[in-house]
ZASE-916487 format. One record per residue: y, z, x of N, C-alpha, C in turn; chain; residue number from 0. Coordinates in nm, 4 decimals. Layout:
% ZASE-916487
+----------+----------+----------+----------+----------+----------+----------+----------+----------+----+-----+
:  n.north :     n.up :   n.east : ca.north :    ca.up :  ca.east :  c.north :     c.up :   c.east : ch :   i :
+----------+----------+----------+----------+----------+----------+----------+----------+----------+----+-----+
:        Y :        Z :        X :        Y :        Z :        X :        Y :        Z :        X :  A : NUM :
...
+----------+----------+----------+----------+----------+----------+----------+----------+----------+----+-----+
% end
This chain:
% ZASE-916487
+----------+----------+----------+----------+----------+----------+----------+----------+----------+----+-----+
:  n.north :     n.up :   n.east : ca.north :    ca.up :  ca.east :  c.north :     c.up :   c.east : ch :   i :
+----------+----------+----------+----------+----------+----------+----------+----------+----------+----+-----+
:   7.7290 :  14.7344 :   7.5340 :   7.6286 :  14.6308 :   7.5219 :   7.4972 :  14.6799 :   7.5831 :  A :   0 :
:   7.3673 :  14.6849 :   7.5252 :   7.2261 :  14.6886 :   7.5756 :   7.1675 :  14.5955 :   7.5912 :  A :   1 :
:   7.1027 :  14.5379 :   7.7155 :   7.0127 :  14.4586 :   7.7659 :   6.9194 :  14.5300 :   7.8262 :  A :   2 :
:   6.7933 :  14.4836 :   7.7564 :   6.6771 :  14.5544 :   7.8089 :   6.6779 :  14.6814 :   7.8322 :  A :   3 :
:   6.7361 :  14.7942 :   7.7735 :   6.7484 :  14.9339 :   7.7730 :   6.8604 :  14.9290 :   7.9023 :  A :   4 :
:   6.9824 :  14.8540 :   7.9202 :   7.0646 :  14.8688 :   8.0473 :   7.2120 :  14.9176 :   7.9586 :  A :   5 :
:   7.2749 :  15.0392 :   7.9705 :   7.4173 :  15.0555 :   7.9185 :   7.4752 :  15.0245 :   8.0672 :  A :   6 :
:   7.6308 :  14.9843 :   8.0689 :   7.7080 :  15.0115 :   8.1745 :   7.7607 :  15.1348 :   8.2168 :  A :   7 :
:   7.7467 :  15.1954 :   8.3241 :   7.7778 :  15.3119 :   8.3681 :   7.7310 :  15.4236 :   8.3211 :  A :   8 :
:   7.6253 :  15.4357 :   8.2423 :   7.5451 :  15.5466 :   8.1847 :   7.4095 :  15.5029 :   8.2364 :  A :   9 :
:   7.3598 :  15.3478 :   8.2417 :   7.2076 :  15.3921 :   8.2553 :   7.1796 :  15.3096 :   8.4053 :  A :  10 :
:   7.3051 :  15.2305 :   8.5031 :   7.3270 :  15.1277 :   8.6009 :   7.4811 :  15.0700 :   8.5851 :  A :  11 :
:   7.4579 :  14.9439 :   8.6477 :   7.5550 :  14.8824 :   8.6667 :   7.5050 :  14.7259 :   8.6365 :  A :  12 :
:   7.6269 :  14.6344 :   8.6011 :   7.5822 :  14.4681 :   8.5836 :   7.6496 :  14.4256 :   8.6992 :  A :  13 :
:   7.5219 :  14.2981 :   8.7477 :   7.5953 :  14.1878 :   8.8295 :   7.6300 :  14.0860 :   8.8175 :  A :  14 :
:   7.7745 :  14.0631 :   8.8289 :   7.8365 :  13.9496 :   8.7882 :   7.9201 :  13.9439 :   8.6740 :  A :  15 :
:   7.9614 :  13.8587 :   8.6473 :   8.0893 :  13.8753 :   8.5649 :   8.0244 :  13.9006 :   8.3904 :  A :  16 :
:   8.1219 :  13.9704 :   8.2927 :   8.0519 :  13.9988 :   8.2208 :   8.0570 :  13.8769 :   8.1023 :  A :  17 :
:   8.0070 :  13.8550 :   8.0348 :   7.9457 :  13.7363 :   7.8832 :   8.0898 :  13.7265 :   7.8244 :  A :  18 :
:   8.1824 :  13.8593 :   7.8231 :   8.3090 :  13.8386 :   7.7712 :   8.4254 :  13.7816 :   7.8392 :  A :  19 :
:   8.3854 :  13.7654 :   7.9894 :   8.4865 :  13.7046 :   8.0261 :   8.4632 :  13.5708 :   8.0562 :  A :  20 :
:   8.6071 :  13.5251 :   8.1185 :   8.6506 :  13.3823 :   8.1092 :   8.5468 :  13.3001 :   8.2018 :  A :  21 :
:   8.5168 :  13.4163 :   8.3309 :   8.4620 :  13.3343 :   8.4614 :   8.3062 :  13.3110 :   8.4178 :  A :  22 :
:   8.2339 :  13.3671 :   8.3233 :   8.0785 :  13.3735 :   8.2477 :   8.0784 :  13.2452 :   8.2532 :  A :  23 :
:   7.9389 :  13.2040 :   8.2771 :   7.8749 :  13.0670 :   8.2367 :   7.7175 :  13.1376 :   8.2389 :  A :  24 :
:   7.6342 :  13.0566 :   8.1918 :   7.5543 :  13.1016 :   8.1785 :   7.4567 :  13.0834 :   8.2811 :  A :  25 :
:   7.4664 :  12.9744 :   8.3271 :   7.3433 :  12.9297 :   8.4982 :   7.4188 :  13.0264 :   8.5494 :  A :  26 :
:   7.5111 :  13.1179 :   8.5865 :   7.5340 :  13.2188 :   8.6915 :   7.5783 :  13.1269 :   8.8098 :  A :  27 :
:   7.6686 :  13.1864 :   8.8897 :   7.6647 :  13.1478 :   9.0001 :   7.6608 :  13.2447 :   9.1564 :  A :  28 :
:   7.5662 :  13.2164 :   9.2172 :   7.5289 :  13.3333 :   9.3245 :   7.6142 :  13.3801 :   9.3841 :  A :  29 :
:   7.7432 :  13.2895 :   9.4099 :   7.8096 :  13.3595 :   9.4985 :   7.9485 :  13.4294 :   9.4469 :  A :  30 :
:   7.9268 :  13.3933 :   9.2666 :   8.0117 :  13.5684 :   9.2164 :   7.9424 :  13.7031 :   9.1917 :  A :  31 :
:   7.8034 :  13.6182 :   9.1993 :   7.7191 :  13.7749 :   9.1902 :   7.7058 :  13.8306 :   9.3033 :  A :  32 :
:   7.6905 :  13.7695 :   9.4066 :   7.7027 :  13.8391 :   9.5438 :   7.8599 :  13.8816 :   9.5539 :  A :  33 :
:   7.9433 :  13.8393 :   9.5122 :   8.0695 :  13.8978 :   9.5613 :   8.1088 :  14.0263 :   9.4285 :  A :  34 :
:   8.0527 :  14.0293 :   9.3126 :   8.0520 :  14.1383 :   9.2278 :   7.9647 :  14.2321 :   9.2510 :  A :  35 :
:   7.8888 :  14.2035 :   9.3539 :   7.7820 :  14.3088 :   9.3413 :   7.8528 :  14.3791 :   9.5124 :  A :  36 :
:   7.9089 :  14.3220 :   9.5744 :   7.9342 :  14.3908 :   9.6780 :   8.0832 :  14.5158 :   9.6521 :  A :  37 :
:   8.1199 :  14.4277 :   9.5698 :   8.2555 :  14.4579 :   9.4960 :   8.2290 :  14.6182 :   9.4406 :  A :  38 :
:   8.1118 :  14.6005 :   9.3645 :   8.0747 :  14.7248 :   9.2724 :   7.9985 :  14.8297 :   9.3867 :  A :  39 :
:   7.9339 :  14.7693 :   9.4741 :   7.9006 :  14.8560 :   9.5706 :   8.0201 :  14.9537 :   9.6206 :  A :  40 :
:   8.1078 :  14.8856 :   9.7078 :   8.2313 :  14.9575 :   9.7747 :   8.3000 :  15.0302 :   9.6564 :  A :  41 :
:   8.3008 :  14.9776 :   9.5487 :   8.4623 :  15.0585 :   9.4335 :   8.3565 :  15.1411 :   9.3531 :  A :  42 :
:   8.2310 :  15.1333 :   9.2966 :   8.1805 :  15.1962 :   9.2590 :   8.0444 :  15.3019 :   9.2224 :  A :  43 :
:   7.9323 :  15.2046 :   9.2911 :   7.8294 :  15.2570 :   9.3109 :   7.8064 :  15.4033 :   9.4633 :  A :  44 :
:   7.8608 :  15.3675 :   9.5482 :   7.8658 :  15.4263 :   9.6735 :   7.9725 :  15.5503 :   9.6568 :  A :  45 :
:   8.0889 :  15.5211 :   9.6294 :   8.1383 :  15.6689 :   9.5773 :   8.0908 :  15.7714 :   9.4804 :  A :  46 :
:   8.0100 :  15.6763 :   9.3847 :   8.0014 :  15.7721 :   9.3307 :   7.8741 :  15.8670 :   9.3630 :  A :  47 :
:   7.7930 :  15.7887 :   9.4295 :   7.6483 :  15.8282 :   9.5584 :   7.7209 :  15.9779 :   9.6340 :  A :  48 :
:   7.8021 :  15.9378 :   9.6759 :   7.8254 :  16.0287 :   9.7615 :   7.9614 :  16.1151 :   9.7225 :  A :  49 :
:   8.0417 :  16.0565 :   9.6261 :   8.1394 :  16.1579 :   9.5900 :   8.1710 :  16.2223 :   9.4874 :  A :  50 :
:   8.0702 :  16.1606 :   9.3214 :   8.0464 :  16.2631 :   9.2218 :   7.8590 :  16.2926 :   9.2322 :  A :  51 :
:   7.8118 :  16.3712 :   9.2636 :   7.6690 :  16.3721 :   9.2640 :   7.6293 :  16.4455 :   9.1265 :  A :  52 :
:   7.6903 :  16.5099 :   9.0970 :   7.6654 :  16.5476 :   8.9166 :   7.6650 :  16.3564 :   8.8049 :  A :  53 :
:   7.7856 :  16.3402 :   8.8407 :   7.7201 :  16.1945 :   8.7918 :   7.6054 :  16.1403 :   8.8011 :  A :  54 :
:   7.5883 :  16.1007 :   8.9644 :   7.4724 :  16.0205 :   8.9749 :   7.3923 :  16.0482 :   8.9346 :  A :  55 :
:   7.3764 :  16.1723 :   8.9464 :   7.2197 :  16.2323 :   8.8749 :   7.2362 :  16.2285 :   8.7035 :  A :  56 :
:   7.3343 :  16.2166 :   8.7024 :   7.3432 :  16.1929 :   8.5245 :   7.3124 :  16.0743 :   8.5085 :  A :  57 :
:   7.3564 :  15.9640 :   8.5591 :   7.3345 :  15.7869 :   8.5407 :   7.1626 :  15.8031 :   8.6023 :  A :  58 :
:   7.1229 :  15.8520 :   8.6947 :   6.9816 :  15.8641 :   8.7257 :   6.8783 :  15.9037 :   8.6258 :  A :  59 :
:   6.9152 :  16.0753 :   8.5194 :   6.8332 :  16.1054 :   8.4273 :   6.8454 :  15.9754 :   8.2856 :  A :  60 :
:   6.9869 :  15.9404 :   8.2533 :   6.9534 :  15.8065 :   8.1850 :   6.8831 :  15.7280 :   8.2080 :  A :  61 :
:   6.9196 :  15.6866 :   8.3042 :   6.8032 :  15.5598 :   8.3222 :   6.6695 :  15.5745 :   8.3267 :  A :  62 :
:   6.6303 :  15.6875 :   8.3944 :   6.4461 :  15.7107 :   8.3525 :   6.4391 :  15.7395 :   8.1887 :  A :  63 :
:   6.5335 :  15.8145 :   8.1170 :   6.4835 :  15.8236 :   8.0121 :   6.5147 :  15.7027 :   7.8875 :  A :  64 :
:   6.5934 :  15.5923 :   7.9564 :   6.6320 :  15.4902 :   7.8499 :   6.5108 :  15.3738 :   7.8647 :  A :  65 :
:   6.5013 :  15.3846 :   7.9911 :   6.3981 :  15.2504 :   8.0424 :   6.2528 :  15.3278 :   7.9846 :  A :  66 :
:   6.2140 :  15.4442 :   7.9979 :   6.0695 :  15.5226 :   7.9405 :   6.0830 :  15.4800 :   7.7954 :  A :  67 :
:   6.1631 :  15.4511 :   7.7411 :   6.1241 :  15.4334 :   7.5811 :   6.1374 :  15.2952 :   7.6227 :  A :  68 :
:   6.2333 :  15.1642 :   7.6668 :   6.1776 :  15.0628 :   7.6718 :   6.0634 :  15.0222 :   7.7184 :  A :  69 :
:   6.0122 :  15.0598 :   7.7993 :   5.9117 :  15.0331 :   7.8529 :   5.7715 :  15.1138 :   7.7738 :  A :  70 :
:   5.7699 :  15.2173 :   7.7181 :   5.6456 :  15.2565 :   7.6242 :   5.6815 :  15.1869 :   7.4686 :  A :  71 :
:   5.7727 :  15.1479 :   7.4150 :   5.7703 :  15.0650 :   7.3573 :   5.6916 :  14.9027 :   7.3878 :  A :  72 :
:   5.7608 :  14.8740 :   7.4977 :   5.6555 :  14.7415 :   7.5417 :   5.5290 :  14.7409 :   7.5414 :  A :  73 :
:   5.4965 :  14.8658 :   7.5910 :   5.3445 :  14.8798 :   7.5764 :   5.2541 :  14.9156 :   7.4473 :  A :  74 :
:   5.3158 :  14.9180 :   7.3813 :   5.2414 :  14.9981 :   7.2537 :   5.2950 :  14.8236 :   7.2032 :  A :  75 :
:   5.3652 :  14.7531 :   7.2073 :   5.3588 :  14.6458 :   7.1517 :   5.2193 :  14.5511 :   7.2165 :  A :  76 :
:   5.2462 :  14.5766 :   7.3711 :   5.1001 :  14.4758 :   7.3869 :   4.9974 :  14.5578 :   7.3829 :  A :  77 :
:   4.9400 :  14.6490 :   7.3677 :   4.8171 :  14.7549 :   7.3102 :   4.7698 :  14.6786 :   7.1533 :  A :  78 :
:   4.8948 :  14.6789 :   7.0431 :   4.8966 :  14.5973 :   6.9611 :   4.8279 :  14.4673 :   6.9490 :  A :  79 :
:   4.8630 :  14.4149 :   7.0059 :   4.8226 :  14.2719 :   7.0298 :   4.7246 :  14.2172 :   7.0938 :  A :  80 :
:   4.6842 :  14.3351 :   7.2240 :   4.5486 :  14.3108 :   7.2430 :   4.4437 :  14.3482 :   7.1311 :  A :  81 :
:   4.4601 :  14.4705 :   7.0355 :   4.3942 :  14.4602 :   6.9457 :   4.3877 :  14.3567 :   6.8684 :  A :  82 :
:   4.4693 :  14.3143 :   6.8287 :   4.4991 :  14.1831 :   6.7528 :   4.3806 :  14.0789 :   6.7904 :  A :  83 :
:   4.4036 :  14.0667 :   6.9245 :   4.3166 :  13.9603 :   6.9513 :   4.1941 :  13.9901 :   6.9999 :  A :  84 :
:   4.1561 :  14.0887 :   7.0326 :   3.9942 :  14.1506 :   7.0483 :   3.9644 :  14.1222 :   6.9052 :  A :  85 :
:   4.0100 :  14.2082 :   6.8012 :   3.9527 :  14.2014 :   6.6655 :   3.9260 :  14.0358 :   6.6442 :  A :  86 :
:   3.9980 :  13.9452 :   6.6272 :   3.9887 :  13.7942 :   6.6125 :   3.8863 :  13.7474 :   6.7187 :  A :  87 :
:   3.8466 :  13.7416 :   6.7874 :   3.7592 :  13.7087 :   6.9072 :   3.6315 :  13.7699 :   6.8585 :  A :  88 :
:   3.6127 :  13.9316 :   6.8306 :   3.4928 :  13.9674 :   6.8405 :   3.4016 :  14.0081 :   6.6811 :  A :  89 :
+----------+----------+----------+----------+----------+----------+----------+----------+----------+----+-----+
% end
């Protein structure tokens, strides 16, 4: 699943339970995201910090290079649109 240029375990991690499961609602509730996010800290983010570092740096070069196209995409959309509306205005 992609949200906002986010894969799981290639470009980050999600907090909180995921859309497919049972415990999902959609207002969220803080204190499964605080307890999934601490969860993912200890079982997965932190080992792998410190005990695959070829990973991390692999989930690290993803993410600059997945979020650089979301994000220059965004921009070339509002570049767009400010033209849009300079031209109409002036």
């Amino acid at each position: 699943m992609v949200v906002r240029g986010y894969l799981e375990n290639l470009t980050g991690w999600s907090i909180g339970p995921h859309p497919g499961e049972a415990s999902f609602t959609e207002d969220g509730d803080p204190a499964d995201e605080a307890a999934d996010l601490y969860d993912k800290l200890e079982k997965v983010i932190i080992p792998t910090f410190y005990g695959d570092r070829e990973k991390w740096i692999d989930i690290m070069k993803h993410c600059i290079a997945i979020q650089w196209q979301f994000l220059q995409h965004r921009e070339n959309g509002a570049a767009v649109y400010r033209k849009c509306i300079y031209e109409l205005i002036c």
